[in-house]
C-alpha positions, 0 to 999 in steps of 0.5 A: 796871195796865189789861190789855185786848184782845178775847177775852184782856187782851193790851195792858197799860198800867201807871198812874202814881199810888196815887191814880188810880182811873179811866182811858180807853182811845180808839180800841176798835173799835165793837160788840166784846167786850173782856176788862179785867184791873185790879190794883195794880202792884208795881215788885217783880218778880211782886208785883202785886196779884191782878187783877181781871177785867171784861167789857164790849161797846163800842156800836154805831158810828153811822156817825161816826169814833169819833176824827179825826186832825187834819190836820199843820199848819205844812207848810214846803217848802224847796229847798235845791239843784237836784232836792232838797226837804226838807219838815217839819210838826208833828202837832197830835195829842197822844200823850195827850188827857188827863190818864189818857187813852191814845191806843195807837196808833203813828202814821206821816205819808203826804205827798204831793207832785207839779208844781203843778197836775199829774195825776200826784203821788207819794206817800211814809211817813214815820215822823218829822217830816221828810222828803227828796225827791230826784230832783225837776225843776230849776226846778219848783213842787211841791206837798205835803199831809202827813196822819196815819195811825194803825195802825188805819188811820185817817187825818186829812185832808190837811194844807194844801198847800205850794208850793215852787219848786226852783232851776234847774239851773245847768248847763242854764240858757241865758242870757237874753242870749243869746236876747234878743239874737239878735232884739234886737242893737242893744239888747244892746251887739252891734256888726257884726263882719265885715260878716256877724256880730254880736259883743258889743261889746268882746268876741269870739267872734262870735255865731253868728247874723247876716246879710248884709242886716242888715249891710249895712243897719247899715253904710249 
């Protein structure tokens, strides 16, 4: 087993195989004392070898972060209803980098969303993979960056952007129809009802626009 932290050996990670006899530990804060405790573990209750007990200071940081996150990749944004998007990615960080090597931290995902190519965007954590808005516009594009954060407070940059756009709102959709042929009737199978409205042709109710001059001029 390794034991290690500032001051005591707090955090303990136990090794797999009696024949590893190196490991490295990432993600120690720079210039600071660390106290390492190394001992031969028993899965016997209170039969580890006696530990032994080093000391050492990490080096200076140069201005650099001493590990990056990468960013998620595969962002995908899908609607599948009015006012909801649900949004998933994969974390290309391994939990290990490589063979007896620990990465220690716990992650959590910071996405953030917002109209396309608007001021004012939202942000919300996730502790997995996916995630769910809801409350969102009908009939709006979306934009939404997903980045990592580490309990260390390191986080990688945002994630490539994705662009969803959520399906209109059947309820409040005005038919296109109904626009185009209040300017355009003899375009739109409208016939003259009255001699004052204009109805659909083969169909009632009258529209409700319609003029005495237009009438009369159709009817000359």
């Amino acid at each position: 087993t390794v034991s290690y932290g500032v001051a005591t050996p707090s955090r303990r990670i136990v090794i797999e195989g009696a024949n590893t006899n190196s490991f490295t530990l990432n993600r120690l804060e720079p210039d600071t004392d660390y106290v390492f405790a190394v001992g031969a573990y028993n899965e016997a209750e209170g039969e580890d070898g006696e530990p032994v007990l080093l000391s050492a200071r990490t080096l200076p940081s140069d201005g650099t972060p001493a590990f990056s996150l990468w960013p998620p990749i595969a962002v995908r944004a899908h609607s599948p209803s009015p006012g909801v998007v649900t949004v998933t990615w994969e974390d290309p960080n391994p939990e290990q980098d490589i063979e007896n090597e620990i990465d220690g931290t716990q992650r959590h995902y910071l996405l953030q969303y917002g109209i396309y190519q608007s001021e004012q965007l939202s942000k919300m954590r996730s502790n997995s993979r996916s995630i769910k808005l809801t409350g969102l516009l009908p009939g709006k594009e979306y934009e939404i960056a997903v980045k990592v954060v580490g309990d260390d407070g390191r986080e990688s940059p945002w994630s490539i952007r994705d662009i969803v756009l959520t399906p209109p709102d059947p309820t409040q959709e005005v038919s296109r129809y109904d626009w185009e042929c209040d300017f355009e009737k003899d375009m739109c199978g409208m016939r003259n009802g009255d001699g004052v409205h204009w109805i659909r042709a083969g169909g009632t109710p009258p529209a409700d626009s319609g003029a005495n001059e237009i009438a009369n001029e159709e009817t000359k």
